[in-house]
N, C-alpha and C positions, 0 to 999 in steps of 0.2 A: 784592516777595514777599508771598503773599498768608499772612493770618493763617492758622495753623492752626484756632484755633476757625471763621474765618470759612466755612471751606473747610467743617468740617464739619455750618454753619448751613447750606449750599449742599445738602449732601446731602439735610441733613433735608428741607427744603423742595424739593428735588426728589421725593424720596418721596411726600410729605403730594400734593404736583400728579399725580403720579403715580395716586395712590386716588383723588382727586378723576375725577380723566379715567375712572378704572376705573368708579364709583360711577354715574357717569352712564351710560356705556351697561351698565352690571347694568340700571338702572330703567327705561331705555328695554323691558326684559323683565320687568316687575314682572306686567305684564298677562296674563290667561287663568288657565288651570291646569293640575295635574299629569295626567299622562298619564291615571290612572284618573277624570278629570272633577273630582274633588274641589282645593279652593284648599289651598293650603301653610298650613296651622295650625288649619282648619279641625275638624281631628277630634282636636286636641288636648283630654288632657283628664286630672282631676286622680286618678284615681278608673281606671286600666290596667290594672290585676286583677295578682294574682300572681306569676303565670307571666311577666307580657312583664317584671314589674318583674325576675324572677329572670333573666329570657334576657339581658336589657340588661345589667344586673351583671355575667353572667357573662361577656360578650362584652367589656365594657367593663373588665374583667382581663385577657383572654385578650390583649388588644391588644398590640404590642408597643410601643405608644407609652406602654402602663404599665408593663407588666412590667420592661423593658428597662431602663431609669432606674433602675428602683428596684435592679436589681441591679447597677447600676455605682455607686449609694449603697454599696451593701456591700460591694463589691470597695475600693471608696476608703476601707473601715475598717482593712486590713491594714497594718501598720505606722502611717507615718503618711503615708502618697498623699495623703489628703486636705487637710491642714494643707498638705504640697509642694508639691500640686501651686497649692494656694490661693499662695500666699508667691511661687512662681514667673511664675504669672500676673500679678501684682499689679506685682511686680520686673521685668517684660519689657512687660508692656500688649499684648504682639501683635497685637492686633485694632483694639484702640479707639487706642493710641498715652498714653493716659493717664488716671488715673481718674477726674479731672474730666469726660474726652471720657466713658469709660464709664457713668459711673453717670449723663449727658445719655442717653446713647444707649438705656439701659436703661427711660428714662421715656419717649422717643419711641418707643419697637418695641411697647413694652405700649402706648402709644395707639394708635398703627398697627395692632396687635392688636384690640382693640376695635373700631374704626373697621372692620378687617376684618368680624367676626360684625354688625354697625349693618347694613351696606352692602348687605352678602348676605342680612340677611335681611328689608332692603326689597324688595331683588331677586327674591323668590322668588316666582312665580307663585299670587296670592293670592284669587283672581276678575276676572270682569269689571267686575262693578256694583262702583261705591265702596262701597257701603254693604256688601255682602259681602266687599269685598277689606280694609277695616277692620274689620272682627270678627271675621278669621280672622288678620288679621296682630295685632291686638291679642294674640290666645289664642296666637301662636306666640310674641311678644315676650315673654307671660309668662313662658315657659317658660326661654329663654335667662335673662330676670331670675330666677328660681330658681337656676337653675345658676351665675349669677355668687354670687348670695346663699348659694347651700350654700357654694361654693366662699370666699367669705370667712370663712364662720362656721368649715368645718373650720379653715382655714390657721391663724385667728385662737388659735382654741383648744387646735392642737399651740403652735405659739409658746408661749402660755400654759402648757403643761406641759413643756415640754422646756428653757424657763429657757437657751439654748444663745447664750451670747454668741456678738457679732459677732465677724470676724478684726479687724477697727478697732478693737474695745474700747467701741464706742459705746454698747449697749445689750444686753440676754439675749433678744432676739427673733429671731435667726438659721434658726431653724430650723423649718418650711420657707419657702423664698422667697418672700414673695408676688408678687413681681413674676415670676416665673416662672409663679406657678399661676394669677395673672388672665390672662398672655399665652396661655398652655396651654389655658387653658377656654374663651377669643375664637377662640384658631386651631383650637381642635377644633368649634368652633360653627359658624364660617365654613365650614371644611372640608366640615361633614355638609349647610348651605345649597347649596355648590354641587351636589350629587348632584341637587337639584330645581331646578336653573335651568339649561334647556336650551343647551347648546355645546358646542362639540367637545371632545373626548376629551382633547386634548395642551394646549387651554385650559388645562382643567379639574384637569388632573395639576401645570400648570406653578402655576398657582394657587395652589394647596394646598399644593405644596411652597414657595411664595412667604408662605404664613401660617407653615408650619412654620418658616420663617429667621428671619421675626420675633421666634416664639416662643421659637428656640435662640439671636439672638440678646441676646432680649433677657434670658434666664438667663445667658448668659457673661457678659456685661457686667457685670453683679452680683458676678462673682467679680473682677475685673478693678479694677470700683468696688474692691476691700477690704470687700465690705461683707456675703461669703455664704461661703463654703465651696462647693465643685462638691458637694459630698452635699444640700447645702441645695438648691438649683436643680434637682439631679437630682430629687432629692424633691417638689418645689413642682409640676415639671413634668409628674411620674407623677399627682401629685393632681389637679391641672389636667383632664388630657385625661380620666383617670376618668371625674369630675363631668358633666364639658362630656358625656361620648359616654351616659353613663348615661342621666343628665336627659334628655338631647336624644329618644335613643332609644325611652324606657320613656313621655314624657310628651305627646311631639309627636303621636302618634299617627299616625305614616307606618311605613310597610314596609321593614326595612330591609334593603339592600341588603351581601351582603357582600363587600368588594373586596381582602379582603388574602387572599392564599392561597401556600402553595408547590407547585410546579409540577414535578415528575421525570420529564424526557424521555429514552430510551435509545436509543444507537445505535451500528453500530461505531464500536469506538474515540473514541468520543462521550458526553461524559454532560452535559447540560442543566438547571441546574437555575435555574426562575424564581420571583420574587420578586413577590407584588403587593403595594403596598400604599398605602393613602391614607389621609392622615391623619386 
């Protein structure tokens, strides 16, 4: 009989082979550029004016990859859902099998996070000539490094005022996750990389919803671990994807695209209604 932990050293490193296999053919596509002739990071730049800083903002709330989180934080204020549903997780493990397995798992999804926004946005069509395809990929890597950088200094300094002990008792740093809002800020990076790196459609959605698992799972695991509260993770996550679509959008200096929308088709005895949306 095989170890349980062994079994799920097996996954891991099925995963990790996995991105690997992915990472190379992204880069076999690193070359050229985006449709309007310009390289991917090229026109980034520190200095966006106002207005795109205000549009990005506002889009980067409207999302429901913020908004959405933040109000099942709130919903998990009433009575006490939150503490339950933590206490229940913790007592059952349903996902991970144990907190030991969880809180492993928690530190490989947020690498694999990472690893995702790395991968893609070597991938990204950044010139022909080396010397152009390095000074536009340097100016776009900035940018993602900001967004991990905000993204730590927020986390860092709610923790610091919110004093919000762990469910374990370990320490008053609970609240927001960080390991939620590093995954969150990598899969909303990776996410907005694939929109410029040419391939099909059903790729491209299966992808993204492949950083978004990461991301969710590597917030549950957290709860699982005993080491967050679901409001803490909901939180970390809303902050996360913010950051990551803010930054991304307001600094990169690309066009953005918008893909989430609702859709209301009528017909007899028919009502249709679709959903777009990408992370």
């Amino acid at each position: 009989m095989i170890p349980i932990q062994t079994v799920a050293f097996m996954k891991q490193s099925r995963l990790l082979v996995n991105a690997a296999m992915v990472s190379i053919a992204l880069l076999l596509c690193s070359c050229g550029t985006l449709p309007n002739g310009r390289g991917w990071g090229q026109d980034a730049t520190i200095k966006p004016g106002w207005q795109r800083i205000r549009e990005s903002a506002v889009h980067a709330a409207k999302s429901p990859y913020t908004w959405a989180p933040l109000a099942g934080a709130l919903l998990l204020q009433i009575d006490d859902w939150d503490k339950n549903i933590s206490e229940w997780a913790v007592d059952k493990t349903p996902l991970f099998g144990s907190q030991r397995s969880a809180e492993n798992a928690s530190d490989t999804l947020r690498s694999l996070s990472v690893a995702a926004s790395i991968i893609t946005t070597l991938a990204t069509p950044s010139g022909d000539s080396s010397s152009d395809w390095l000074a536009a990929k340097s100016k776009g890597i900035a940018v993602a490094a900001a967004a991990n950088l905000l993204d730590g200094g927020v986390t860092s300094t709610l923790k610091n005022w919110t004093d919000r002990t762990r469910p374990d008792g370990s320490d008053d740093r609970s609240f927001p996750s960080g390991h939620s809002s590093v995954s969150a800020v990598n899969a909303t990076l990776a996410a907005r990389n694939l929109q410029s790196i040419e391939m099909g459609t059903n790729y491209r959605r299966a992808m993204g919803i492949g950083f978004g698992l990461f991301a969710g799972g590597a917030a549950w695991a957290r709860v699982e671990a005993n080491l967050h509260y679901p409001s803490d993770v909901l939180v970390g996550a809303a902050l996360g994807h913010f950051l990551g679509a803010f930054v991304n959008d307001a600094f990169l200096g690309l066009n953005r695209t918008d893909n989430q929308s609702i859709d209301l088709s009528l017909a007899p005895e028919l009502v249709l209604i679709q959903i777009h949306l990408v992370f």
